[in-house]
N, C-alpha and C positions, 0 to 999 in steps of 0.2 A: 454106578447106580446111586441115584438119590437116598439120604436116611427119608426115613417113612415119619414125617409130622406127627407131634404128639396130638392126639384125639382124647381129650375129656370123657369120664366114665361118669353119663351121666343119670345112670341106672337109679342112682341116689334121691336126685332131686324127682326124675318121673316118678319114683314112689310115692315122693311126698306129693305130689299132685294127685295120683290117686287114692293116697291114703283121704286127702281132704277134700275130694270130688271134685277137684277142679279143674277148669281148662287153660289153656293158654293159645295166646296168640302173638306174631312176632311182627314188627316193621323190619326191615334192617336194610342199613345203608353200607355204613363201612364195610360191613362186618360179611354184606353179600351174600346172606342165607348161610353162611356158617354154623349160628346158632342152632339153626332149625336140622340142618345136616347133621351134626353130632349129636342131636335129641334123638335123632333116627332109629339107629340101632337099642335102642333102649329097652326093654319089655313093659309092654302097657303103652306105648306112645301114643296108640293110636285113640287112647279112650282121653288122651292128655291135648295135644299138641292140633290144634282147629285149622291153621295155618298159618304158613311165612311170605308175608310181600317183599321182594327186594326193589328198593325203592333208592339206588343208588344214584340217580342223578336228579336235580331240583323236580327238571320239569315228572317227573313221575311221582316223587312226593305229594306233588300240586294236585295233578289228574287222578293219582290211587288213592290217596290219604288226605286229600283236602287241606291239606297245607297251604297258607294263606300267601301268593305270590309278595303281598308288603312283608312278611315278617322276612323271610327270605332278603327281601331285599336290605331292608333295616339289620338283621340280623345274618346273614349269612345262612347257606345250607346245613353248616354244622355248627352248630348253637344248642343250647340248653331249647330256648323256643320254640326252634323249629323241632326238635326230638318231643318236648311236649304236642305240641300240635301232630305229630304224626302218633302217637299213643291215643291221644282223643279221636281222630279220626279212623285210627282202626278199631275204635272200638264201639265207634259211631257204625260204621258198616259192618261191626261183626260183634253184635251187644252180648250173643251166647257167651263171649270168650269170660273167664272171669278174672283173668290175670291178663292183660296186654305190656308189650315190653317193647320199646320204639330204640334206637341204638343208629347215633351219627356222629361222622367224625373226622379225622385228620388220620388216615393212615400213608399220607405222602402229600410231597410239598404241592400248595397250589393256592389261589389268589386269598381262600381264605385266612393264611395262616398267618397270626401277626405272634408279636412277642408276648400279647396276653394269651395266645391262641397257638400255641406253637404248633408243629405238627408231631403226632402223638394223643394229642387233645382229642377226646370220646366223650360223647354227653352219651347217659344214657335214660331213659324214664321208663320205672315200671306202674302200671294203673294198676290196683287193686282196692277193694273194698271202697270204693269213689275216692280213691286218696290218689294223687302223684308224688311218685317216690322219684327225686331228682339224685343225679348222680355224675360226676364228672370225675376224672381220671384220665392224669397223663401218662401214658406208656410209652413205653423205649424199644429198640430194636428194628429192622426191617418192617417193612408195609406186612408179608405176612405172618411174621412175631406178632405184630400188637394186633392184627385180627386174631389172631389165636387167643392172645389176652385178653383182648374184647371178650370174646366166648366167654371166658371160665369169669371173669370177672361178674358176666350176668350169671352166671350158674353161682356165684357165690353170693350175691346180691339176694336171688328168688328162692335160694337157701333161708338165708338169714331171714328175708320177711316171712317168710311162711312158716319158721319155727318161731318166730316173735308175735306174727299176725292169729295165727290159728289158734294158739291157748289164751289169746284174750276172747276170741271168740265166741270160745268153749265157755267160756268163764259168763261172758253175755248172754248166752244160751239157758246158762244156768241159773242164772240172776234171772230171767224173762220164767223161767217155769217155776220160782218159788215165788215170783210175783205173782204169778197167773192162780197158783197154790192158794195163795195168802186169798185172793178174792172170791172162794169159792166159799 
Protein backbone atom coordinates (compact mmCIF):
# COMPACT_ATOMS: atom_id res chain seq x y z
CA UNK A 1 0.00 0.00 0.00
CA UNK A 2 0.97 3.40 -0.99
CA UNK A 3 1.89 6.27 2.03
CA UNK A 4 -1.03 8.55 1.85
CA UNK A 5 0.42 12.25 0.45
CA UNK A 6 0.66 14.93 2.71
CA UNK A 7 -2.47 17.31 2.22
CA UNK A 8 -2.06 21.04 3.51
CA UNK A 9 -4.53 22.14 6.41
CA UNK A 10 -5.89 24.81 5.08
CA UNK A 11 -8.48 25.53 7.53
CA UNK A 12 -6.07 28.64 8.40
CA UNK A 13 -5.90 30.74 5.34
CA UNK A 14 -10.18 29.99 4.47
CA UNK A 15 -10.44 31.84 7.68
CA UNK A 16 -8.70 34.52 6.71
CA UNK A 17 -10.73 34.82 3.72
CA UNK A 18 -13.67 34.99 5.55
CA UNK A 19 -12.59 36.85 8.23
CA UNK A 20 -11.87 39.58 5.46
CA UNK A 21 -14.93 38.80 3.24
CA UNK A 22 -13.18 37.67 0.41
CA UNK A 23 -13.32 35.38 -2.45
CA UNK A 24 -11.00 33.63 -4.31
CA UNK A 25 -10.51 32.30 -7.68
CA UNK A 26 -7.86 29.73 -9.05
CA UNK A 27 -6.18 29.19 -12.84
CA UNK A 28 -4.08 26.29 -12.42
CA UNK A 29 -1.73 24.59 -14.81
CA UNK A 30 1.01 22.66 -13.19
CA UNK A 31 -0.49 22.39 -10.29
CA UNK A 32 -3.94 20.63 -12.10
CA UNK A 33 -6.57 21.78 -9.59
CA UNK A 34 -4.67 20.78 -6.55
CA UNK A 35 -4.96 23.92 -5.04
CA UNK A 36 -8.51 24.06 -5.21
CA UNK A 37 -8.78 20.26 -4.06
CA UNK A 38 -7.02 20.83 -0.80
CA UNK A 39 -8.97 24.26 -0.13
CA UNK A 40 -11.94 21.80 -0.24
CA UNK A 41 -12.19 20.20 2.83
CA UNK A 42 -11.85 23.30 4.65
CA UNK A 43 -14.97 24.92 6.71
CA UNK A 44 -16.34 27.92 5.23
CA UNK A 45 -14.96 27.09 1.57
CA UNK A 46 -17.76 27.54 0.17
CA UNK A 47 -18.54 31.23 0.99
CA UNK A 48 -14.51 31.58 0.10
CA UNK A 49 -13.52 29.57 -3.02
CA UNK A 50 -15.64 31.01 -6.58
CA UNK A 51 -13.79 28.41 -8.60
CA UNK A 52 -10.75 26.56 -10.21
CA UNK A 53 -10.04 26.24 -14.10
CA UNK A 54 -7.37 23.87 -14.91
CA UNK A 55 -5.90 25.12 -17.80
CA UNK A 56 -2.95 22.69 -18.14
CA UNK A 57 -2.27 22.71 -21.63
CA UNK A 58 -1.53 26.19 -24.03
CA UNK A 59 -4.35 25.75 -26.06
CA UNK A 60 -6.92 25.81 -23.02
CA UNK A 61 -5.19 28.77 -21.35
CA UNK A 62 -5.81 30.64 -24.91
CA UNK A 63 -9.78 29.39 -25.18
CA UNK A 64 -10.59 29.61 -21.03
CA UNK A 65 -8.32 32.39 -19.92
CA UNK A 66 -7.56 34.51 -22.91
CA UNK A 67 -4.06 34.13 -22.99
CA UNK A 68 -2.52 35.75 -25.87
CA UNK A 69 -1.41 32.81 -28.56
CA UNK A 70 2.08 35.54 -29.12
CA UNK A 71 2.99 35.64 -25.58
CA UNK A 72 2.96 31.93 -25.50
CA UNK A 73 4.83 31.87 -28.32
CA UNK A 74 7.59 34.48 -27.51
CA UNK A 75 7.45 33.37 -24.03
CA UNK A 76 6.58 29.85 -23.58
CA UNK A 77 3.53 28.28 -21.60
CA UNK A 78 5.24 28.42 -18.40
CA UNK A 79 6.57 31.97 -18.05
CA UNK A 80 5.95 34.78 -15.49
CA UNK A 81 3.60 36.27 -18.62
CA UNK A 82 1.80 33.87 -19.42
CA UNK A 83 0.72 33.10 -15.53
CA UNK A 84 0.07 36.86 -15.50
CA UNK A 85 -2.16 36.98 -18.42
CA UNK A 86 -4.02 33.86 -17.10
CA UNK A 87 -4.76 35.94 -13.61
CA UNK A 88 -6.04 38.83 -15.73
CA UNK A 89 -8.06 36.83 -17.61
CA UNK A 90 -9.82 34.91 -14.92
CA UNK A 91 -10.57 37.75 -13.47
CA UNK A 92 -11.83 39.35 -16.54
CA UNK A 93 -14.50 36.35 -16.71
CA UNK A 94 -14.97 36.17 -13.02
CA UNK A 95 -14.67 40.21 -11.73
CA UNK A 96 -16.77 38.82 -8.39
CA UNK A 97 -13.50 36.83 -7.41
CA UNK A 98 -11.39 39.36 -5.10
CA UNK A 99 -8.27 37.52 -4.78
CA UNK A 100 -7.31 35.49 -8.29
CA UNK A 101 -4.22 33.28 -8.08
CA UNK A 102 -2.99 31.86 -11.81
CA UNK A 103 0.05 29.16 -11.09
CA UNK A 104 2.43 27.53 -14.26
CA UNK A 105 5.08 25.69 -14.45
CA UNK A 106 7.78 22.87 -14.99
CA UNK A 107 6.83 19.94 -13.05
CA UNK A 108 8.70 17.57 -15.63
CA UNK A 109 10.97 17.75 -18.42
CA UNK A 110 9.75 19.19 -21.74
CA UNK A 111 10.60 21.65 -24.67
CA UNK A 112 10.20 24.44 -22.29
CA UNK A 113 12.78 23.90 -20.06
CA UNK A 114 16.27 25.69 -20.58
CA UNK A 115 19.00 26.42 -17.99
CA UNK A 116 17.47 29.72 -17.06
CA UNK A 117 14.07 27.71 -16.84
CA UNK A 118 14.94 24.44 -15.45
CA UNK A 119 12.42 22.02 -14.66
CA UNK A 120 11.07 22.71 -11.16
CA UNK A 121 10.50 26.28 -12.33
CA UNK A 122 6.77 27.61 -11.09
CA UNK A 123 5.70 31.08 -11.86
CA UNK A 124 3.04 32.08 -9.85
CA UNK A 125 0.61 35.42 -9.91
CA UNK A 126 -1.76 36.49 -7.24
CA UNK A 127 -4.23 39.58 -8.33
CA UNK A 128 -5.43 41.46 -5.47
CA UNK A 129 -6.52 44.83 -4.57
CA UNK A 130 -5.57 45.80 -8.72
CA UNK A 131 -2.11 44.85 -7.84
CA UNK A 132 -0.02 41.64 -9.52
CA UNK A 133 1.89 39.93 -6.92
CA UNK A 134 4.59 37.90 -9.17
CA UNK A 135 6.26 35.16 -7.90
CA UNK A 136 8.70 32.42 -9.14
CA UNK A 137 10.16 29.47 -7.41
CA UNK A 138 12.28 26.53 -8.11
CA UNK A 139 11.39 23.23 -6.49
CA UNK A 140 12.94 20.06 -6.20
CA UNK A 141 11.76 16.46 -6.10
CA UNK A 142 9.52 14.34 -8.32
CA UNK A 143 6.57 15.87 -10.71
CA UNK A 144 4.25 15.13 -7.77
CA UNK A 145 6.63 16.60 -4.78
CA UNK A 146 6.69 20.00 -6.34
CA UNK A 147 2.92 20.03 -7.24
CA UNK A 148 2.48 19.55 -3.66
CA UNK A 149 4.92 22.38 -3.13
CA UNK A 150 3.40 24.39 -5.60
CA UNK A 151 0.13 24.15 -3.20
CA UNK A 152 1.50 25.23 0.07
CA UNK A 153 3.81 27.55 -1.54
CA UNK A 154 0.40 29.64 -2.70
CA UNK A 155 -1.24 28.91 0.69
CA UNK A 156 1.89 30.74 2.12
CA UNK A 157 1.97 33.45 -0.33
CA UNK A 158 -2.12 34.38 0.06
CA UNK A 159 -1.21 34.03 3.85
CA UNK A 160 1.26 36.55 3.84
CA UNK A 161 -0.55 39.11 1.57
CA UNK A 162 -3.64 39.13 3.28
CA UNK A 163 -2.04 39.52 6.71
CA UNK A 164 0.22 42.38 5.01
CA UNK A 165 -2.71 43.56 2.63
CA UNK A 166 -5.62 43.75 5.05
CA UNK A 167 -4.30 46.01 8.06
CA UNK A 168 -3.19 48.53 5.49
CA UNK A 169 -6.65 48.51 4.55
CA UNK A 170 -8.07 48.77 7.71
CA UNK A 171 -5.87 51.56 8.33
CA UNK A 172 -7.32 53.37 4.71
CA UNK A 173 -10.55 52.67 5.92
CA UNK A 174 -9.76 54.67 8.80
CA UNK A 175 -7.97 57.38 7.36
CA UNK A 176 -11.08 57.84 4.72
CA UNK A 177 -13.71 58.13 7.92
CA UNK A 178 -11.71 60.78 9.81
CA UNK A 179 -11.34 62.57 6.61
CA UNK A 180 -14.89 62.30 5.83
CA UNK A 181 -15.29 63.34 9.98
CA UNK A 182 -13.02 66.23 9.49
CA UNK A 183 -15.55 67.74 6.58
CA UNK A 184 -18.51 67.80 8.27
Amino acid sequence: MKPTPFVADCTPLVKLFLQYKLTLALAESCTCGLVAAQLAPAEGVSDVLLGSVVTYHAIAKQKLLGVSPKTIELYSAESQQTTNEMALGLHQRLPQADVCVAVTGLCGPGPSATPDKPVGTVFVTILIDGHAHEYRVLLKGDANSMRQQAAEYIYQQLTELLNRLQPMARQSAAQQRVGSAAHK
